[in-house]
LUMPARO-131788 format. One line per 10 residues: number of its first residue (from 1); their letters; for each residue y, z, x of C-alpha. Coordinates in steps of 0.5 Angstrom, whole numbers, plus 500, padded with zeros to 3 digits. Example, Ala and Ser with C-alpha at 12.3 -4.5 7.8 and 13.67 -1.06 7.14 Angstrom:
<pts>
1 = AS = 491/516/525; 498/514/527
</pts>
This chain:
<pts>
1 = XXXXXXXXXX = 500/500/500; 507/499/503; 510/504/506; 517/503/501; 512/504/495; 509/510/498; 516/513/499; 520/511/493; 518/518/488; 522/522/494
11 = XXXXXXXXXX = 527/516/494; 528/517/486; 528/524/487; 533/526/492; 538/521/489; 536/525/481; 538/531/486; 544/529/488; 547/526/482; 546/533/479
21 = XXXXXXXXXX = 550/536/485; 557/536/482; 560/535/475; 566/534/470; 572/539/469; 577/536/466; 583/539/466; 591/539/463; 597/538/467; 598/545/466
31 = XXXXXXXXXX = 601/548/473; 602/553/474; 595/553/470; 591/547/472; 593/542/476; 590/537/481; 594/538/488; 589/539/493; 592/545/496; 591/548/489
41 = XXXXXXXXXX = 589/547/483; 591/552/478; 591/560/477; 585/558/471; 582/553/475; 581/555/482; 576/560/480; 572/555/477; 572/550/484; 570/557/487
51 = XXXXXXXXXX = 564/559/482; 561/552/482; 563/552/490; 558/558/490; 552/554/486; 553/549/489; 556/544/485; 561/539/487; 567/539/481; 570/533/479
61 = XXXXXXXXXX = 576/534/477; 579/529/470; 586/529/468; 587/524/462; 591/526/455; 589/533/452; 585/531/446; 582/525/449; 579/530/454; 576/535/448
71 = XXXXXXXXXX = 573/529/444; 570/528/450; 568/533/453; 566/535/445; 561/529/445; 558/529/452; 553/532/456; 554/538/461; 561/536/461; 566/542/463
81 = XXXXXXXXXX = 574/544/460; 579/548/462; 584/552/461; 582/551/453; 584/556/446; 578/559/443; 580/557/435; 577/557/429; 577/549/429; 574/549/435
91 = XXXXXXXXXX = 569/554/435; 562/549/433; 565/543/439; 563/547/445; 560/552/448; 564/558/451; 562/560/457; 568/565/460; 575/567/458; 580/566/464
101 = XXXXXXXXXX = 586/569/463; 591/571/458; 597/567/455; 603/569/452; 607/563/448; 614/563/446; 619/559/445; 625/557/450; 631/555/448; 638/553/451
111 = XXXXXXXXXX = 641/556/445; 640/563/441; 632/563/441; 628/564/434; 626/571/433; 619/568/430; 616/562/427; 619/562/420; 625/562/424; 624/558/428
121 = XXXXXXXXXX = 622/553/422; 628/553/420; 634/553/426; 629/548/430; 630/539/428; 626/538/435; 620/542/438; 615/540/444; 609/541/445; 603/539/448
131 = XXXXXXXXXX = 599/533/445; 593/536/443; 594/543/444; 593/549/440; 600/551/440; 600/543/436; 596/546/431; 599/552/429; 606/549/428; 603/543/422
141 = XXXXXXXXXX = 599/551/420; 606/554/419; 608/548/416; 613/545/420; 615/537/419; 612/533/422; 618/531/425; 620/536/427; 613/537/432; 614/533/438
151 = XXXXXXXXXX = 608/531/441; 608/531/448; 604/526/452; 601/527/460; 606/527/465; 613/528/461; 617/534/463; 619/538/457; 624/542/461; 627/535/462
161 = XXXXXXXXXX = 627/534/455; 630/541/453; 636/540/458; 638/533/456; 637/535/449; 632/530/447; 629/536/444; 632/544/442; 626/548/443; 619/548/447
171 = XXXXXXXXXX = 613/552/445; 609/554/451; 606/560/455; 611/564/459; 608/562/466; 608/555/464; 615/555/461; 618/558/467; 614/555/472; 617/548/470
181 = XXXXXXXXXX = 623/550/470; 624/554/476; 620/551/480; 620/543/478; 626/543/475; 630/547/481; 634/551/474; 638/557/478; 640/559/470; 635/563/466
191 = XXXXXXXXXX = 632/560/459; 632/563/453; 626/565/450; 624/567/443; 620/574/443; 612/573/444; 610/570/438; 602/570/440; 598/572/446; 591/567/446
201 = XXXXXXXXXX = 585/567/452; 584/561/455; 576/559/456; 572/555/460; 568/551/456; 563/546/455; 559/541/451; 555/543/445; 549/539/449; 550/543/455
211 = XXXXXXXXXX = 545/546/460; 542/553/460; 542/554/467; 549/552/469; 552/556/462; 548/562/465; 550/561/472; 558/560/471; 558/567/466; 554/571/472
221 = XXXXXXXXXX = 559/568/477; 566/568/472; 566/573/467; 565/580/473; 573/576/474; 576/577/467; 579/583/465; 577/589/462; 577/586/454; 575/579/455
231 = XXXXXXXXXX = 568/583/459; 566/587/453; 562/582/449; 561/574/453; 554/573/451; 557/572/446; 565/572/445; 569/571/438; 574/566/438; 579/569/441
241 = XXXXXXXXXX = 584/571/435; 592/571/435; 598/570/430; 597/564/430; 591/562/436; 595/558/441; 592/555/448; 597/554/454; 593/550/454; 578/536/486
251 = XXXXXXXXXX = 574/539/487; 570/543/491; 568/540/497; 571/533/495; 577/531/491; 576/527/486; 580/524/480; 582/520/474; 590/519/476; 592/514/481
261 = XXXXXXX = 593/519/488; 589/519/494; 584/524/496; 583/529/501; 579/525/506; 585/519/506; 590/523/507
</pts>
């Protein structure tokens, strides 16, 4: 028998070992949360690199428009996502497999700030807010006119926005919400925010058709890390409950991405 017959059941076998050492993660643009810069990739994200680093899996880390990025993940195979709001909505679309942290949402302005919601709903004609996101969702929940609800699409600046007027109000974390516009947006002068209006824990996630042994590795890892209420019940969380629930909402050894930028091995 020739010699490659004889060596082709190996040959299958390494390359079905290899294909399973990495995976999918993907992830908003977020920062400070998740991000694809190769020196960090977010306070929520690192965390997973490093986990997925210690069972040896390589993270390949996806960036495309939020919702897309859920459906996908929802209707695939072993496909992981994060940072992401457990909701009603979404509770039978995934496996959860571990709170990373928790997030408080507000609502900056450049003009007196709304005290709630319902104020909000009534002194506001123009309020971003991610594509896709929870916070989306709680605002058509709270009854908010579609056009007042501005659905912010990959790569646009809110904080941008907010300072030429294009908008009047933006719902977001505060890390998020400060992060832009201290550190993208160089602002010396403070934004003015609305009180906390909800504070919401961030998951990772997985497909529904998700692999036991990688669900049972990461939580082993992950969940030691979370603080103390998000410990209690992880085998089996609750979604998370707030008033209303919102999200905030490469990697390992190589870089990988959906965006047009090099990698670590050609820079």
């Amino acid at each position: 028998m020739p010699l490659i017959f004889m060596l082709l059941p190996i040959l299958l076998i390494s390359f079905s070992s290899q294909a399973d050492d990495h995976i999918e993660l993907y992830i908003p643009n977020s920062p400070p949360l998740a991000s694809l810069a190769i020196t960090s990739q977010g306070i929520a994200i690192y965390p997973i690199v490093e986990a997925l680093r210690e069972i040896k899996i390589d993270a390949i880390l996806r960036e495309i428009p939020w919702a897309r990025a859920q459906k996908k993940v929802s209707a695939g195979q072993s496909k992981l996502i994060a940072p992401l709001a457990r909701t009603q909505a979404r509770e039978d679309q995934y496996i959860w497999i571990a709170p990373l942290l928790e997030t408080n949402n507000v609502i900056f302005s450049l003009t007196k700030p709304a005290q709630s919601l319902s104020e909000a709903k009534n002194i506001y004609s123009r309020i971003g807010v991610g594509q896709g996101s929870a916070q989306a969702e709680t605002l058509v929940e709270y009854g908010f006119k579609p056009q007042q609800i501005i659905h912010l699409k990959l790569g646009e600046n809110p904080g941008r926005l907010l300072r030429l007027g294009r908008i009047d109000g933006w719902f977001t974390s505060v890390t998020e919400g400060n992060h832009i516009w201290h550190n993208l947006l160089n602002e010396t002068k403070p934004l003015k925010s609305s009180p906390i209006l909800s504070s919401t824990t961030l998951y990772l996630a997985c497909s529904i058709d998700c692999d036991q042994n990688l669900i049972a590795k990461l939580r082993a890892i992950i969940t030691p890390t979370a603080g103390p209420e998000q410990n209690q019940s992880i085998k089996n969380p609750p979604p998370t409950q707030t008033t209303p629930p919102l999200s905030a909402s490469h990697t390992t050894t190589s870089y990988h991405s959906t965006r047009k930028h090099r990698s670590n091995r050609e820079l």
